[in-house]
C-alpha positions as CSV (number, residue, x, y, z in Angstrom):
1,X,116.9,-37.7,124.2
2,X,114.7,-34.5,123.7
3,X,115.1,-32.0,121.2
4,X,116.0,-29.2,123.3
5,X,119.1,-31.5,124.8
6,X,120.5,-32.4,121.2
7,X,120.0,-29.3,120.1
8,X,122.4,-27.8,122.9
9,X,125.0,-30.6,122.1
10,X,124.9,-30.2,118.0
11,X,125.7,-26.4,119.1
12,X,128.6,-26.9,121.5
13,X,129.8,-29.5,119.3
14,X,129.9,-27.2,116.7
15,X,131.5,-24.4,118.5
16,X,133.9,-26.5,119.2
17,X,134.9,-27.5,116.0
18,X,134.8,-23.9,114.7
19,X,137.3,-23.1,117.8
20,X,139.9,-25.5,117.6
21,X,141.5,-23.9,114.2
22,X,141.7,-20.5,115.7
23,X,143.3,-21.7,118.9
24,X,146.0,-23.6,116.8
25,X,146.6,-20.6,114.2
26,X,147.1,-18.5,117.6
27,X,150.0,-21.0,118.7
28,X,151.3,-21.2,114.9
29,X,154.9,-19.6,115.0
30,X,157.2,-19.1,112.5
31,X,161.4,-19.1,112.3
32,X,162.8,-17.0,109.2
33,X,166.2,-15.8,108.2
34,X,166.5,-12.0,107.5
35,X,170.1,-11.4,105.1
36,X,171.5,-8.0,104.8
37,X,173.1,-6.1,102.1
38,X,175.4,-4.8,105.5
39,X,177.8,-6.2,107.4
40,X,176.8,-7.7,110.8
41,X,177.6,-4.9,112.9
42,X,177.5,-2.1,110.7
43,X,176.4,1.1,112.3
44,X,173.0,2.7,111.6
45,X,171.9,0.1,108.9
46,X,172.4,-2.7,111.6
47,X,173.0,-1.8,115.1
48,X,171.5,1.4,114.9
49,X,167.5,3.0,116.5
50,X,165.8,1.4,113.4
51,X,168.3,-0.5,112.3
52,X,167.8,-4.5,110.8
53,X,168.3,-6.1,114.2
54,X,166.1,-3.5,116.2
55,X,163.3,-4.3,113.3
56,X,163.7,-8.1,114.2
57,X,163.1,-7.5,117.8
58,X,160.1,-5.4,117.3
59,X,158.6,-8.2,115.1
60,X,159.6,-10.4,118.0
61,X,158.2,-8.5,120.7
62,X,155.2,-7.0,119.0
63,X,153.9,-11.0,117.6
64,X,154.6,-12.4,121.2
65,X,157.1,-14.4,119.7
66,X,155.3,-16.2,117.0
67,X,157.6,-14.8,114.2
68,X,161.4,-14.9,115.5
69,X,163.7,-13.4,112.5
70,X,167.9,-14.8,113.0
71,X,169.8,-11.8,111.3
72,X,172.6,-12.3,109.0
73,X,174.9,-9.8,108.1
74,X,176.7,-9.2,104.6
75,X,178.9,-12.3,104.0
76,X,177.8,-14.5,107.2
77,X,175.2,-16.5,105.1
78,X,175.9,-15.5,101.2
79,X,177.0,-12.4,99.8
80,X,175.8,-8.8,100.2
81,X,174.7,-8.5,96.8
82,X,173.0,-12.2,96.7
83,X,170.2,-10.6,98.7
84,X,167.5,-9.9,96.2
85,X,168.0,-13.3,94.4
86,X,168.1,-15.0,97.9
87,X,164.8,-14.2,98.8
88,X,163.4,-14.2,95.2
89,X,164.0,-17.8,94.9
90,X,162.5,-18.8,98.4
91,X,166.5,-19.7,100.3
92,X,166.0,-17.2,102.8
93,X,162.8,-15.1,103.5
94,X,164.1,-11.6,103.9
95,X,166.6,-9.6,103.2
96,X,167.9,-5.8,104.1
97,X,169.1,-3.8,101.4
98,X,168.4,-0.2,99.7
99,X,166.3,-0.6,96.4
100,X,168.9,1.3,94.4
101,X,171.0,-1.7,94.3
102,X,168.5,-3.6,92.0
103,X,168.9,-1.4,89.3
104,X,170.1,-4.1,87.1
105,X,166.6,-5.8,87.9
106,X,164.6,-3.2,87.2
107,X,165.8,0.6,86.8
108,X,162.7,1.8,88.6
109,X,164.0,0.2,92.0
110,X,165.7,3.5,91.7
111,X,162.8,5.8,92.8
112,X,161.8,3.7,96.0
113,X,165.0,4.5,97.6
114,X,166.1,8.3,96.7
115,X,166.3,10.0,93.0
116,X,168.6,13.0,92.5
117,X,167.1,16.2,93.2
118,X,163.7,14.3,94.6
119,X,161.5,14.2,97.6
120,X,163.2,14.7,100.8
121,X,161.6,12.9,104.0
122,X,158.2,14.1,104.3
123,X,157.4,13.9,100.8
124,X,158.8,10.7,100.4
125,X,156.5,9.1,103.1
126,X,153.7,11.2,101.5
127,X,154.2,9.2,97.8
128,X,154.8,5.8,100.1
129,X,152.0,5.6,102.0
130,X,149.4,7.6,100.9
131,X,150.5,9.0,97.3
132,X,150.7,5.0,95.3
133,X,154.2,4.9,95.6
134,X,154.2,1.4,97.8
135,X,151.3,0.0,95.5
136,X,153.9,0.7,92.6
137,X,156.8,-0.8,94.6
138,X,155.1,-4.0,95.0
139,X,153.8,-3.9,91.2
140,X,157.5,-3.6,90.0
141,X,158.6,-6.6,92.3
142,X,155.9,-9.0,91.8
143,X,157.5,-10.5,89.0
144,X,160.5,-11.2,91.2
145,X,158.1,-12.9,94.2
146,X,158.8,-10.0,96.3
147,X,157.1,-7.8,98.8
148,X,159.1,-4.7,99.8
149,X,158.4,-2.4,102.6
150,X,160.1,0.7,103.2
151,X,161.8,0.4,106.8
152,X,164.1,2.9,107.3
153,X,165.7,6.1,106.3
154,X,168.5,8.6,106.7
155,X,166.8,11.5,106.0
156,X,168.9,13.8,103.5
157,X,172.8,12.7,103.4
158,X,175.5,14.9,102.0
159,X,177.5,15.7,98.9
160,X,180.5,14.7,100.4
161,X,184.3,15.5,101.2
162,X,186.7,16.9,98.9
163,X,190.3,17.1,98.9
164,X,190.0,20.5,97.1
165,X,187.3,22.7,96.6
166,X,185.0,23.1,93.6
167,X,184.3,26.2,92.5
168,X,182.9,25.5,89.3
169,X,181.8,22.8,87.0
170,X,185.4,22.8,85.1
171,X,186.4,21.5,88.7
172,X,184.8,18.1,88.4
173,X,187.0,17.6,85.9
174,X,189.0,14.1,86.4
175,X,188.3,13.6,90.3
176,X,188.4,10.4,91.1
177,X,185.5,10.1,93.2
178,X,183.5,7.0,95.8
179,X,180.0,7.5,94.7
180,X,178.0,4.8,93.5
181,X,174.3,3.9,92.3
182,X,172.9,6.9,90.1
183,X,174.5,9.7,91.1
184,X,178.0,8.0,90.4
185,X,176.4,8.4,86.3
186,X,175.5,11.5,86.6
187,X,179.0,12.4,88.0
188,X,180.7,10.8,85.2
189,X,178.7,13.1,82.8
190,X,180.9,15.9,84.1
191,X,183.9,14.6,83.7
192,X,183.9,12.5,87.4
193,X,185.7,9.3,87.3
194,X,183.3,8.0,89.8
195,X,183.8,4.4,91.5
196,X,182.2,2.1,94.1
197,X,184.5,1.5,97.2
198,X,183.3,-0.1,100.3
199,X,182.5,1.9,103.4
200,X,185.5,0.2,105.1
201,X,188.2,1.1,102.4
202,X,187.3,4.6,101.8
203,X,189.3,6.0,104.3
204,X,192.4,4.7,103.1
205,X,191.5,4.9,99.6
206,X,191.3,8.8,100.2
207,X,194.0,9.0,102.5
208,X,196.3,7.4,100.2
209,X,195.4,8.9,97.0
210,X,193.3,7.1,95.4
211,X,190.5,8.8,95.2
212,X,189.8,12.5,95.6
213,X,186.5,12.7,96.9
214,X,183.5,10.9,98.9
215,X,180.4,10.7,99.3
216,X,179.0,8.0,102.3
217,X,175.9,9.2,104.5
218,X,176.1,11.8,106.7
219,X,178.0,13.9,109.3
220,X,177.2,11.3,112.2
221,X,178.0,8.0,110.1
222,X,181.0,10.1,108.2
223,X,183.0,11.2,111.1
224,X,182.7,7.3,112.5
225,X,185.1,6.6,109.1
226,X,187.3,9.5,110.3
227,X,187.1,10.9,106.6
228,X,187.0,15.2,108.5
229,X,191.5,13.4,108.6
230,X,192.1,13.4,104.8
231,X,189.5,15.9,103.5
232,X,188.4,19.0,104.6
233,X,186.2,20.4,102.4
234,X,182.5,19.7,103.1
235,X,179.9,20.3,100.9
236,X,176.5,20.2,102.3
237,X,172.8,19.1,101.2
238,X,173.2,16.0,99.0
239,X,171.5,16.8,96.0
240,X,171.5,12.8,94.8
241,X,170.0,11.8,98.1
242,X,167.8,14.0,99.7
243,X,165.7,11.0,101.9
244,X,167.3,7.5,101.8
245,X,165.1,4.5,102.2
246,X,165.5,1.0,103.4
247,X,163.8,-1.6,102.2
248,X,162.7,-4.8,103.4
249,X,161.9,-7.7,100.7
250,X,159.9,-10.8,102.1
251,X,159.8,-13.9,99.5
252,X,155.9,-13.7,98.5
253,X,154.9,-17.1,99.1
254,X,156.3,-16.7,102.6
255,X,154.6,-13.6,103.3
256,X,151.4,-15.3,101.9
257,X,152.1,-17.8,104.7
258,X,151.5,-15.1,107.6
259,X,148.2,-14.5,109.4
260,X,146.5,-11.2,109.0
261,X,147.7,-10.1,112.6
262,X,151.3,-11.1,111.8
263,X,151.3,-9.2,108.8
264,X,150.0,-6.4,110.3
265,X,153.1,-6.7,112.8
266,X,155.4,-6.7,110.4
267,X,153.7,-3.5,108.7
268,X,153.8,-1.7,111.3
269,X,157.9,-2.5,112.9
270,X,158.3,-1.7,109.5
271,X,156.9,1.8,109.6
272,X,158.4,2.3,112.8
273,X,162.0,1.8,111.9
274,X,161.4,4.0,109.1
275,X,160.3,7.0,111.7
276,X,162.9,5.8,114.3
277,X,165.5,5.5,112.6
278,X,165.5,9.0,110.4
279,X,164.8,10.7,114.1
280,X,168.1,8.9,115.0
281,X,169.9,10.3,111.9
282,X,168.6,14.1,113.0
283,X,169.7,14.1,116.3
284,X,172.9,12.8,115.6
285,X,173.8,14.3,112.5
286,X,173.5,18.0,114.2
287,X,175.3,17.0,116.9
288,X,178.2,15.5,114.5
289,X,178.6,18.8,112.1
290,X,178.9,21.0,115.1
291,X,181.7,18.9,115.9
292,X,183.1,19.1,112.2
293,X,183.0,22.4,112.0
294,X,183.8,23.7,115.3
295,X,186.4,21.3,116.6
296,X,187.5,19.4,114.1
297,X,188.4,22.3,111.3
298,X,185.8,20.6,108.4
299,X,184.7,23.3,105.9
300,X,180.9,22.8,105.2
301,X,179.2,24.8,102.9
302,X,176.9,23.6,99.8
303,X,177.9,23.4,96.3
304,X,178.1,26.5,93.7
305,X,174.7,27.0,91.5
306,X,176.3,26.2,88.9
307,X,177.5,23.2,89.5
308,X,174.1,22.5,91.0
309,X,172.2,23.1,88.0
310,X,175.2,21.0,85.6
311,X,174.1,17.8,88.0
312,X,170.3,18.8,87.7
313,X,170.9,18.8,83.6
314,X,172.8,15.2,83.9
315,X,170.1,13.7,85.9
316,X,167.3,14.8,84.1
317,X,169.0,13.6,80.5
318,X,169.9,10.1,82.3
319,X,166.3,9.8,84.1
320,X,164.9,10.6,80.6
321,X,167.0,8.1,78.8
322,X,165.8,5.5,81.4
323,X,162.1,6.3,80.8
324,X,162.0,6.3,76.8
325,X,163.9,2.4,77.3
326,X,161.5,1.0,79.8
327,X,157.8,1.2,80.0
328,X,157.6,0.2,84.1
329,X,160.1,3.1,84.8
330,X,157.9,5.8,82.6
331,X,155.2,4.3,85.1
332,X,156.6,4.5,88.4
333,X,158.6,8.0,87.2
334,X,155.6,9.4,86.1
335,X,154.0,8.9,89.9
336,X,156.9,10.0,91.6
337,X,157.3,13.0,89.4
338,X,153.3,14.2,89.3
339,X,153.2,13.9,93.2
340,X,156.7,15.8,93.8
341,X,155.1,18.8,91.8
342,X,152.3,18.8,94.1
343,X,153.9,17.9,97.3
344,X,156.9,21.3,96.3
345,X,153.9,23.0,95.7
346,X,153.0,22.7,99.1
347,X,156.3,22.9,101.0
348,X,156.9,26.3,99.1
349,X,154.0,27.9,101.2
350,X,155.2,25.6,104.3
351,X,158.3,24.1,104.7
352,X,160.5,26.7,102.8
353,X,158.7,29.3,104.5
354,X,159.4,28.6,107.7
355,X,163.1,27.5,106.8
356,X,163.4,30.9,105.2
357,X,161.4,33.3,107.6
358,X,159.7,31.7,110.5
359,X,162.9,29.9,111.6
360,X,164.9,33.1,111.8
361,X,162.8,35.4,113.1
């Protein structure tokens, strides 16, 4: 055989060999389970533009199939609040939740979802993505084998709906109120006996009595629980929420499995939920309070200063308290905190300009 023949084979040979891996990591597929902190049909959070199911069919369409995600709702595979652990320990590989509900794990899950009186949508996505708030995220979880990606948001909810109407601080004075995470401590400070109720009993809960007040999401998602029948008064711009995220926990060793370009799929149906999903909110939400108020008799308006300023005064004493106790909060608090003065900074020449003079011109 000559030298220029065996040279040719040796190379196609080779070629070969270097091939056959990438042809069989292109035909790889994977099956995972993705549990949710919602029920199976819940709307918005599941069924919804966005939504868990629409983020497994984009990871479906957009890997050609390779990573197909089965959905299960709250209570169809383990518990709603089993989520975090689930994946943690390697039984499922996702879950769908809000971050705020791992408090007990870490009080800095707080900031990844909404803080009272923080960042609304834009300025949110601005410490995500490009301000070290998702390189903190993943810091704070790694000790749980978690990788979170934001995936979705409401944009900002509302106060809520009142039987009466508050006036003044002295107001808040023994409501019984649905309001959970943070802002149900904050509440309490004032004199709120604040308590976590299920979306599905807080219409009879406040139609019968048992509470005075609620707060849920928004005008859209609100008037789907008919709560505009039992309380009328409806105070505006929710101070406790004013962007909330979704978050999307893969077990790390699972996520370590993935290809690049798989990873990059699920990066980027990720970041699309989170933009579709809020756009869904806006378009909906206007069209629901002009309903509320026109039609349906709702009185919206938002809450007196002062009270305003008594919730800003609980939440920074609580926030405080939670950074002196905890070194990873102080960390992740610290970001959010140094990036929200620059990013108001900013919206006070833009945003709140054209919200206050452009708009209405």
């Amino acid at each position: 055989m000559r030298r220029r023949d065996f040279t040719k084979i040796a190379l196609a040979g080779a070629v070969g060999t270097v091939a056959a891996p990438a042809v069989v990591r292109a035909q790889t597929t994977f099956s995972w389970k993705m549990t949710s902190f919602y029920g199976p049909n819940a709307a918005f959070y599941s069924t919804g533009p966005g939504g868990a199911k629409d983020l497994c069919r984009r990871i479906d369409e957009m890997s050609g199939g390779r990573l197909k995600i089965q959905f299960f709702g709250a209570g169809e595979l383990i518990p709603a609040a089993e989520g975090f652990d689930a994946v943690s320990s390697g039984t499922v590989e996702m879950n769908y939740a809000n971050s705020y509900f791992w408090t007990g794990k870490s009080f800095a899950a707080q900031y990844f979802t909404a803080v009272p009186f923080g960042l609304n949508f834009q300025g949110y996505n601005g410490w995500m993505y490009d301000g070290g708030g998702l390189e903190l995220w993943r810091e704070v979880y790694d000790r749980f084998n978690l990788v979170p990606f934001v995936c979705g948001n409401t944009g900002v909810q509302m106060t809520g709906w009142f039987k009466k109407p508050i006036e003044k601080v002295s107001n808040l004075q023994g409501i019984k109120m649905r309001i959970p995470g943070l802002a149900g401590r904050v509440y309490k400070e004032l004199g709120v006996d604040s308590r976590l109720i299920p979306p599905g009993e807080i219409f009879p809960s406040l139609e019968r009595g048992v509470i005075d007040a609620a707060e849920f999401v928004g005008p859209y998602l609100d008037r789907q629980l008919g709560l505009q029948k039992v309380a009328k008064y409806y105070y505006t711009t929710g101070w406790h929420e004013m962007a909330t995220a979704s978050e999307l926990t893969i077990n790390k060793a699972k996520w370590n499995s993935l290809p690049p370009d798989l990873k990059a799929v699920v990066e980027n149906a990720c970041a699309a939920c989170n933009t579709i999903s809020e756009a869904w909110c806006q378009k909906n939400n206007a069209e629901a309070m002009e309903d509320l108020v026109k039609n349906q008799g709702v009185i919206a308006g938002p809450l007196p200063d002062d009270v305003v300023k008594a919730l800003k005064a609980a939440t920074d004493k609580i926030l405080a308290e939670a950074v002196a106790k905890d070194p990873v909060t102080k960390k992740v608090h610290d970001s959010y905190m140094a990036y929200k003065a620059k990013y108001d900074a900013w919206a006070d020449l833009s945003e709140t300009v054209y919200h206050n003079k452009i708009r209405k011109a």
